[in-house]
C-alpha positions as CSV (number, residue, x, y, z in Angstrom):
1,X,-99.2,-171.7,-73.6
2,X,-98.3,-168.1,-74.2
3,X,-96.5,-165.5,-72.6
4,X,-98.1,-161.8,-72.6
5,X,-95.9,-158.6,-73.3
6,X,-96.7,-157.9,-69.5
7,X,-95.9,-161.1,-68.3
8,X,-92.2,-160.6,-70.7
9,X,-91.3,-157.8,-69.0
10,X,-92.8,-155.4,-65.5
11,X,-92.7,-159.1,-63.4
12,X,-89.1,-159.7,-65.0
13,X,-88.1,-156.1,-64.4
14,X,-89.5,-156.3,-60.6
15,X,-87.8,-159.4,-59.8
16,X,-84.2,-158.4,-61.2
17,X,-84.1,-155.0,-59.3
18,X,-85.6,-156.5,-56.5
19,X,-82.5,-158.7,-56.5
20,X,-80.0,-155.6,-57.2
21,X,-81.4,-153.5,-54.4
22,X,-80.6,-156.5,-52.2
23,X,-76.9,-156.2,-53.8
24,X,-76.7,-152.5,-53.3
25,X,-77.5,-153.1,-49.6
26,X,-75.2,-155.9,-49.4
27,X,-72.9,-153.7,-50.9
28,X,-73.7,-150.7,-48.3
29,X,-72.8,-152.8,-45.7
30,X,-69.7,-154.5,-46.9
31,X,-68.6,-150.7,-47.4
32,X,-69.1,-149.7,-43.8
33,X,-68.0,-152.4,-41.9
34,X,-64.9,-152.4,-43.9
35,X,-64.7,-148.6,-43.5
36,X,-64.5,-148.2,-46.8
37,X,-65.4,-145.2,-49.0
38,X,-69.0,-146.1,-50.3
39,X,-67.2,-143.6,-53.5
40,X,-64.7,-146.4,-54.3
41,X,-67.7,-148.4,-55.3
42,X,-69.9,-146.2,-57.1
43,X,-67.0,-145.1,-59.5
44,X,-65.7,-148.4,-59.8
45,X,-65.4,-150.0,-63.5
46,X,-64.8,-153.5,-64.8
47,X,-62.3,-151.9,-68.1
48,X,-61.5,-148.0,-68.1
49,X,-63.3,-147.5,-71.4
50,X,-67.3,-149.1,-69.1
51,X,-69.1,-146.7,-67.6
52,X,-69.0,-146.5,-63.8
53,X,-71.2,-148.6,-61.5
54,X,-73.6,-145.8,-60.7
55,X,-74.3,-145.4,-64.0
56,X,-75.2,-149.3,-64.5
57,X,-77.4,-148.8,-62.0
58,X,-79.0,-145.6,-63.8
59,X,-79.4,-147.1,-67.0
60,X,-80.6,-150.5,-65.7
61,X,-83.5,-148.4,-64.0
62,X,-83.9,-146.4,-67.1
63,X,-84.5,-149.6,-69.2
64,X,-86.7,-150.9,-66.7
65,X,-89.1,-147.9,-66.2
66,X,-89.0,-146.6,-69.7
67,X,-89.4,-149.8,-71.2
68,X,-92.8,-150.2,-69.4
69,X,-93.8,-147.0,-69.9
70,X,-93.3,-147.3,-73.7
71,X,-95.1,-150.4,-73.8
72,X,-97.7,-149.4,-72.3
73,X,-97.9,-146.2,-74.7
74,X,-96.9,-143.5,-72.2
75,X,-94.0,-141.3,-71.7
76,X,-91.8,-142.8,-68.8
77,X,-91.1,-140.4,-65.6
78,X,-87.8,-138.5,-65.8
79,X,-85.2,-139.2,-63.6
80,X,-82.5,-137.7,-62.3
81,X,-78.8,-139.2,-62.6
82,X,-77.2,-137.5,-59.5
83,X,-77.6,-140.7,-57.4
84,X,-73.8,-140.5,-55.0
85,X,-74.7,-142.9,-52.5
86,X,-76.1,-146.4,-52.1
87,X,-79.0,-145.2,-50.1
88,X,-79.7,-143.0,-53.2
89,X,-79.1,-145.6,-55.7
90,X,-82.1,-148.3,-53.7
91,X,-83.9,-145.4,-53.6
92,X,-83.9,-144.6,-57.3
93,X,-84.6,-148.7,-57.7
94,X,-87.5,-148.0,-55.5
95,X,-88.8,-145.6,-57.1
96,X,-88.4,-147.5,-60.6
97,X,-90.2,-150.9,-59.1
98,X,-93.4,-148.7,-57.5
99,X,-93.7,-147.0,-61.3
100,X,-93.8,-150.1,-62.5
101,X,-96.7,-151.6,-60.1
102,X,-98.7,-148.6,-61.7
103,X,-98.6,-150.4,-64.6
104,X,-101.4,-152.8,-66.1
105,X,-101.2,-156.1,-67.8
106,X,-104.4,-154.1,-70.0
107,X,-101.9,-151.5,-70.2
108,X,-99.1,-153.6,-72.1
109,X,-100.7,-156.4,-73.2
110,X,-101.3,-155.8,-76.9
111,X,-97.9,-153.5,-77.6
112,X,-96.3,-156.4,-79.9
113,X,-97.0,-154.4,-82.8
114,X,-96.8,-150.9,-81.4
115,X,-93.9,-148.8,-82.9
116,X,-91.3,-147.3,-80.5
117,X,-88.8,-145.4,-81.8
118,X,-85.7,-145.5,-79.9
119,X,-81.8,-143.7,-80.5
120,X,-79.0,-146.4,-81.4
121,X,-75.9,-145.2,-81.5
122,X,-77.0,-141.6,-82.0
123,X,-79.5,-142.9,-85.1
124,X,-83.2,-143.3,-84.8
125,X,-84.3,-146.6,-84.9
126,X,-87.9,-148.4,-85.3
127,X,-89.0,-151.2,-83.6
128,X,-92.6,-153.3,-83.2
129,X,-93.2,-153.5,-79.5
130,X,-92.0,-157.1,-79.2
131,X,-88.6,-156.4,-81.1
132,X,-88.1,-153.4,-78.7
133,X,-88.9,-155.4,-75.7
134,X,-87.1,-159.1,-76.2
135,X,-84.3,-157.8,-79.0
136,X,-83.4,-154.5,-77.4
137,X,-84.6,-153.4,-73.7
138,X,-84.4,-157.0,-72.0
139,X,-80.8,-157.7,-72.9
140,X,-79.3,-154.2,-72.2
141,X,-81.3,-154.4,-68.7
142,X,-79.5,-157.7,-68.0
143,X,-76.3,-156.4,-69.6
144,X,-76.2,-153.6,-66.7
145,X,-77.6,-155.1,-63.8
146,X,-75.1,-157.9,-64.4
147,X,-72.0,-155.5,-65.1
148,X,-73.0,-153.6,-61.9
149,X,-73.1,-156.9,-59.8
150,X,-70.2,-157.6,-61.8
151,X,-68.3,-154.4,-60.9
152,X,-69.0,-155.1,-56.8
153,X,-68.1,-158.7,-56.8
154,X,-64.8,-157.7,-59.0
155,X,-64.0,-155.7,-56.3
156,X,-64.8,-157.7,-53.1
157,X,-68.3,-157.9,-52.4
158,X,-69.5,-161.3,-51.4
159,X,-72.1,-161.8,-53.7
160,X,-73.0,-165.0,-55.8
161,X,-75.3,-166.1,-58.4
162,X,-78.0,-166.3,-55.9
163,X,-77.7,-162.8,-55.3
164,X,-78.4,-162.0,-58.7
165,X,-81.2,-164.7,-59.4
166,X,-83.4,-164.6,-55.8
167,X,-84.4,-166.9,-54.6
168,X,-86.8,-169.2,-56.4
């Protein structure tokens, strides 16, 4: 059996921020019924040298959305990163999962061997489609998603693995 490009990644993407905007809302209400500043959240880092939680958020959806876009041969949307809230931070992850309904298995299936060219630490760098999908997009979308559920369960949200799988 094989797997697709498609099948690789816009399911994979859909599932995992379907599971973090169920975090950010879990978060969201942890926040207000402990009357807490929904700020102390959304600046929150795991190390001072990590970027803040909103922007794991941010670049999680960027991978996401800009990933399939690529793939699929197109430009991805812009986005904003002004997100200071977590009703603006599902929304954004909303956003990202209905641009990624848009696209087709037709659409992707078949990038293995397209070339996307991508910055790397400030360098350009060429990958075939595949490379770019399993080698670079896929783990730095799973690197933020999990340092942003990271981030809220370091600092008292009751989450747990299940929030970050879904359930099954």
């Amino acid at each position: 059996m094989t797997i697709s490009m498609y099948q690789a990644s816009v399911p994979a993407f859909v599932r995992t921020l379907s599971n973090l905007r169920a975090i950010l809302e879990k978060a969201a209400a942890h926040a207000r019924d402990r009357k807490i500043d929904e700020s102390a959240f959304l600046g929150a880092r795991l190390y001072p040298d990590m970027l803040p939680f909103t922007r794991q958020v941010q670049i999680a959806t960027d991978f996401a959305r800009g990933t399939g876009a690529r793939l699929a041969g197109a430009e991805p949307p812009a986005a904003e990163d002004k997100e200071a809230s977590f009703a603006e931070l599902v929304a954004r992850v909303d956003r990202t999962i209905d641009y990624l309904r848009t696209l087709s298995a037709a659409s992707i299936d078949g990038s293995e061997t397209r070339e996307i060219v991508r910055p790397v630490r400030g360098e350009p760098k060429k990958f075939n489609g595949q490379d770019y999908l399993l080698v670079y997009a896929l783990p730095n979308f799973y690197f933020h998603t999990t340092t942003a559920y990271a981030i809220l369960r370091h600092n008292g949200v009751a989450l747990g693995k299940g929030d970050f799988i879904g359930s099954l």
